[in-house]
N, C-alpha and C positions, 0 to 999 in steps of 0.2 A: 702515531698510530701503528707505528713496524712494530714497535715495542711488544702490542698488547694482543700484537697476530704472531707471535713468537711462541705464542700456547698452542694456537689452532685449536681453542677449543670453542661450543658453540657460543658459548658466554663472552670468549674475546670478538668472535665476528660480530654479534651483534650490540657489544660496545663501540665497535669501529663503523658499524652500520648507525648507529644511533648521532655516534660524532660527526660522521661527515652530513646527516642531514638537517645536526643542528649548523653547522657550519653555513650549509646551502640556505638555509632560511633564517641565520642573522643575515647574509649578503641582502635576501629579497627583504629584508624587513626595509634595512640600510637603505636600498634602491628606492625603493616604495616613498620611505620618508624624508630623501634629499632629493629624487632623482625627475627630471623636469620630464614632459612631453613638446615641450617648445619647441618649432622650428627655427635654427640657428641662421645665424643670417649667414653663413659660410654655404649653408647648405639651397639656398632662395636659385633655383635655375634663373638668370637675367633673363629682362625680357627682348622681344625678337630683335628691338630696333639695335640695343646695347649687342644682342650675340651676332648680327650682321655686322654691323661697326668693326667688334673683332675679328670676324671672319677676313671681312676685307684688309685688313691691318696685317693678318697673316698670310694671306694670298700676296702682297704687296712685299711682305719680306721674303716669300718665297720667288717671286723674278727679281729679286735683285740679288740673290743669294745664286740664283741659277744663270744670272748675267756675270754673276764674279767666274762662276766656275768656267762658263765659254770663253770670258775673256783667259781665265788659265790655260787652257787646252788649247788654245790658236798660240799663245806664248811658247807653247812645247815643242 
């Protein structure tokens, strides 16, 4: 496209205005005709029991993580 804006004249813009919108619309054609609306199971929020589970799992790593560090500190 540098190429054909190298005229500056009105014929070149609006060949570079024509290409980038055929450009933009094979992308949407593209999107349109492979592109899913599906909810990915990466994306599914777990439910409350599973995110509590976790929470507690972290809170649990978290005092033993902060029991190392005291037991460091009285060593110093």
């Amino acid at each position: 496209m540098c190429v054909l804006l190298l005229q500056q004249t009105k014929t070149a813009w609006r060949t570079c205005f024509y290409l980038g919108g055929a450009v933009f619309a094979f992308g949407t054609i593209i999107y349109s005709i492979f592109g899913s609306g599906e909810v990915q199971p990466w994306a599914v929020q777990p439910k409350s029991e599973e995110l509590q589970a976790f929470s507690e799992a972290a809170k649990e790593k978290d005092r033993e993580k902060d029991k190392e560090v005291e037991k460091g500190l009285k060593e110093v």
